[in-house]
C-alpha positions in Angstrom: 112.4 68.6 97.8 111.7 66.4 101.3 114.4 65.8 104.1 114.7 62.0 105.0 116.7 61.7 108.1 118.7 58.4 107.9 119.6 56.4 110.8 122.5 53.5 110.2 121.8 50.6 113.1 124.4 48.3 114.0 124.9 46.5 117.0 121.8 48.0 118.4 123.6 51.4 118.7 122.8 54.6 116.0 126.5 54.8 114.5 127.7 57.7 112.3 128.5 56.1 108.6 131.4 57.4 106.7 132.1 56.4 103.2 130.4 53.3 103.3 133.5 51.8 105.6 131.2 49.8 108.2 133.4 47.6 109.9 134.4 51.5 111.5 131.3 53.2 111.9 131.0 54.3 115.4 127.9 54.7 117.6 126.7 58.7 116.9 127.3 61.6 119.5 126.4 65.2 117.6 125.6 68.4 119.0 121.7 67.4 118.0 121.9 63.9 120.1 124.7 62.6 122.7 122.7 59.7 123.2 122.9 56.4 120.4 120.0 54.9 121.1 117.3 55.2 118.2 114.4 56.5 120.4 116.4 59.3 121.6 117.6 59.9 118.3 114.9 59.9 116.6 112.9 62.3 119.1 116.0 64.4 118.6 115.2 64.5 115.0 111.6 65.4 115.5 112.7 67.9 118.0 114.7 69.9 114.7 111.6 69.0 113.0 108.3 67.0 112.5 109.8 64.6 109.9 106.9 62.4 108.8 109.8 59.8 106.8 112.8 58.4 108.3 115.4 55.9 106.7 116.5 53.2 109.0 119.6 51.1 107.7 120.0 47.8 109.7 123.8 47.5 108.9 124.3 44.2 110.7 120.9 42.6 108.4 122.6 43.8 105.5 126.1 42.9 106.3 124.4 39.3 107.5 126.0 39.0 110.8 122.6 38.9 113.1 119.2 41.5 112.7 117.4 44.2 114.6 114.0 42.9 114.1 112.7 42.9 117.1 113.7 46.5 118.0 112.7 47.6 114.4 108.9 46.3 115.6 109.0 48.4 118.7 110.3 51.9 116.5 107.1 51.2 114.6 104.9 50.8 117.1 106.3 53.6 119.3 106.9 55.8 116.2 103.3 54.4 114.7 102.3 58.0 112.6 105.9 57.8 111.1 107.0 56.2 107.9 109.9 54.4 108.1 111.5 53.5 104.9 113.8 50.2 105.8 116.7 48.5 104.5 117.2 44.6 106.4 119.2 43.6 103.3 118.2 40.4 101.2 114.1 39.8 101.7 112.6 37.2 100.2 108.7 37.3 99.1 107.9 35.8 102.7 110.2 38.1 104.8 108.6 41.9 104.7 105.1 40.6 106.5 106.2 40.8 110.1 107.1 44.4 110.7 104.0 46.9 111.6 102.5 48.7 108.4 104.0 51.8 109.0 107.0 50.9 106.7 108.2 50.6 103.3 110.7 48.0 102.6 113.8 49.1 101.0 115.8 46.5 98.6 118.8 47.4 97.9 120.9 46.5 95.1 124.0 45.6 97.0 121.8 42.6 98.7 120.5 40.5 95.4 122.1 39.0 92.6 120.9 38.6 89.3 119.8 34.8 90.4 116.9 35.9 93.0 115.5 39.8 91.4 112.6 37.9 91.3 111.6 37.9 94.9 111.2 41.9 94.4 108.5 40.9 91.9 106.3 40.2 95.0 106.6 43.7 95.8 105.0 45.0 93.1 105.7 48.8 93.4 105.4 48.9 97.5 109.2 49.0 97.5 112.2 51.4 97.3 114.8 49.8 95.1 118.1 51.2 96.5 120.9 51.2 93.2 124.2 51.0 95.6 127.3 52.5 93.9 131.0 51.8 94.7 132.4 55.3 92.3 131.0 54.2 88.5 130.5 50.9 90.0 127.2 49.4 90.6 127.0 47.0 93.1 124.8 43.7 93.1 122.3 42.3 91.0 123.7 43.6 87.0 120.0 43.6 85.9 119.0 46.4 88.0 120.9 48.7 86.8 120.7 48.2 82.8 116.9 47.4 82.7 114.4 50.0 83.9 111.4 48.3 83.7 112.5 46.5 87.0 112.5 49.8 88.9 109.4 50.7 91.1 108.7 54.2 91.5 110.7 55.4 94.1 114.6 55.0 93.7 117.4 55.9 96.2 120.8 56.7 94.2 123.0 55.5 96.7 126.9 56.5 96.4 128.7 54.3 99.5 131.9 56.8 99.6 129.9 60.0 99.8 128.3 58.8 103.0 129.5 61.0 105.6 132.3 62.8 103.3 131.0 65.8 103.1 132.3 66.3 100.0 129.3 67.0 98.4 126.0 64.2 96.4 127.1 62.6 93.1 125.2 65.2 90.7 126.4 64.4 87.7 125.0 60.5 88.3 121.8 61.9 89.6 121.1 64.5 87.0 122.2 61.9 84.4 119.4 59.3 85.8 116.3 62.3 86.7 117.3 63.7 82.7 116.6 60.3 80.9 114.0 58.4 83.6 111.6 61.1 84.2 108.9 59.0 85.4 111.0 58.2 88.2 111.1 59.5 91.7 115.1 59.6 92.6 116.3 59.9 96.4 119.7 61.3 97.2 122.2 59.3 99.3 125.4 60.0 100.6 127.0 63.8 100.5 124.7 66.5 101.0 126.3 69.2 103.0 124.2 71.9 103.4 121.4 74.2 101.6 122.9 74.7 98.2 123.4 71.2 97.7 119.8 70.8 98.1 118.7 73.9 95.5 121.0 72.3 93.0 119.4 68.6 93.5 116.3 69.8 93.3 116.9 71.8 90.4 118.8 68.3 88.8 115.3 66.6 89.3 116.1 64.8 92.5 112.5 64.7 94.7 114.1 63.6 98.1 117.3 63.8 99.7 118.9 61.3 102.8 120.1 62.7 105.7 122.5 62.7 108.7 125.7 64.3 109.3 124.2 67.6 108.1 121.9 67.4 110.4 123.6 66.2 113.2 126.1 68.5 112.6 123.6 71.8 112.4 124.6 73.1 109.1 121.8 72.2 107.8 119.0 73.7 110.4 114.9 73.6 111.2 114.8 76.9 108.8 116.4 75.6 106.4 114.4 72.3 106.2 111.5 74.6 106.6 112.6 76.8 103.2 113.4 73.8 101.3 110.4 71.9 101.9 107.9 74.6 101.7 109.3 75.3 98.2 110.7 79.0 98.9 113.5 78.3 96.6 112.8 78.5 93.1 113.2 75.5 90.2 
């Protein structure tokens, strides 16, 4: 099991996301960072622990009022022996070559329609697909969700109303998907509280797990992370 920290951009500030409400997300202020600006954040992260993945979420790309390119390009280069899984929303073919290597794009589900899946084909597996849930309901391109053979290897199961509830990941959804795609790699989004959350994902199937208000909040801690990732806790 491996700790992604997730960091939700909008309007160049680090906000705190809560159930997937962004017009109301507010810039972040946790007993692990005061500060909302993503340097600080993210050394505030690596100061808990050396992370060697983070998620960044531009919410203004995805929501398509303006972009945080430019600052995205300087996290990479300042960041440059991080991996930095990204979600700018809709990328065409063309649109993924500008950012420094250090990245994987992540195209979410939420951002295509059945119309233009294609682009992802130029891809080829150096992508996370993101499969963005509303409850039972997936969001975006239909395709995605009932054919398979569309999915790279990594896939984030992301539930938009258990962002920031802590009220606990959608298991049933995720040990549904690990039990009948076990050639896949699936990523928890959205609910993870604390330690036992992260036993019984791992014991579900899930390989990785996003993120934030746990950690910002401290109940989940650097031995904690430590245990889970070194593999202390058994299958």
């Amino acid at each position: 099991m491996k700790i992604i920290p997730v960091i939700d951009l909008k309007d160049g500030l680090v906000v705190h996301a809560h159930q997937g409400q962004r017009d109301n997300y507010q810039p972040i202020n946790s007993q692990l960072c005061q500060s909302a600006n993503i340097h600080q954040v993210i050394n505030a992260f690596l100061k808990l622990y050396e992370f060697d993945t983070f998620y960044i979420a531009d919410l203004n790309a995805i929501t398509g009022q303006g972009h945080h390119l430019e600052l995205l390009e300087q996290v990479l280069l300042d960041f440059s022996d991080i991996i930095f899984w990204i979600d700018r929303g809709y990328l065409s073919s063309q649109d993924n070559y500008r950012l420094p290597k250090n990245h994987l794009p992540i195209l979410g589900s939420e951002s295509y329609q059945d119309e233009n899946i294609s682009e992802m084909e130029a891809y080829g597996n150096n992508f996370i697909l993101s499969l963005d849930f509303s409850g039972s309901v997936g969001l975006g391109a239909k395709m995605l969700f009932t054919n398979p053979r569309l999915w790279p290897e990594h896939i984030i199961i992301m539930t938009l109303e258990k962002v920031g509830s802590q009220n606990g990941p959608a298991f049933q959804k995720l040990n549904d998907l690990a039990w009948h795609h076990p050639d896949k790699r699936f990523i928890a989004a959205g609910g993870v509280r604390d330690t036992a959350d992260l036993i019984n994902l791992k014991k579900a199937g899930v390989h990785h797990a996003l993120i934030a208000s746990a950690l910002h909040s401290g109940t989940i801690n650097k031995v904690d992370i430590t245990n889970i990732q070194a593999k202390k806790y058994p299958d």
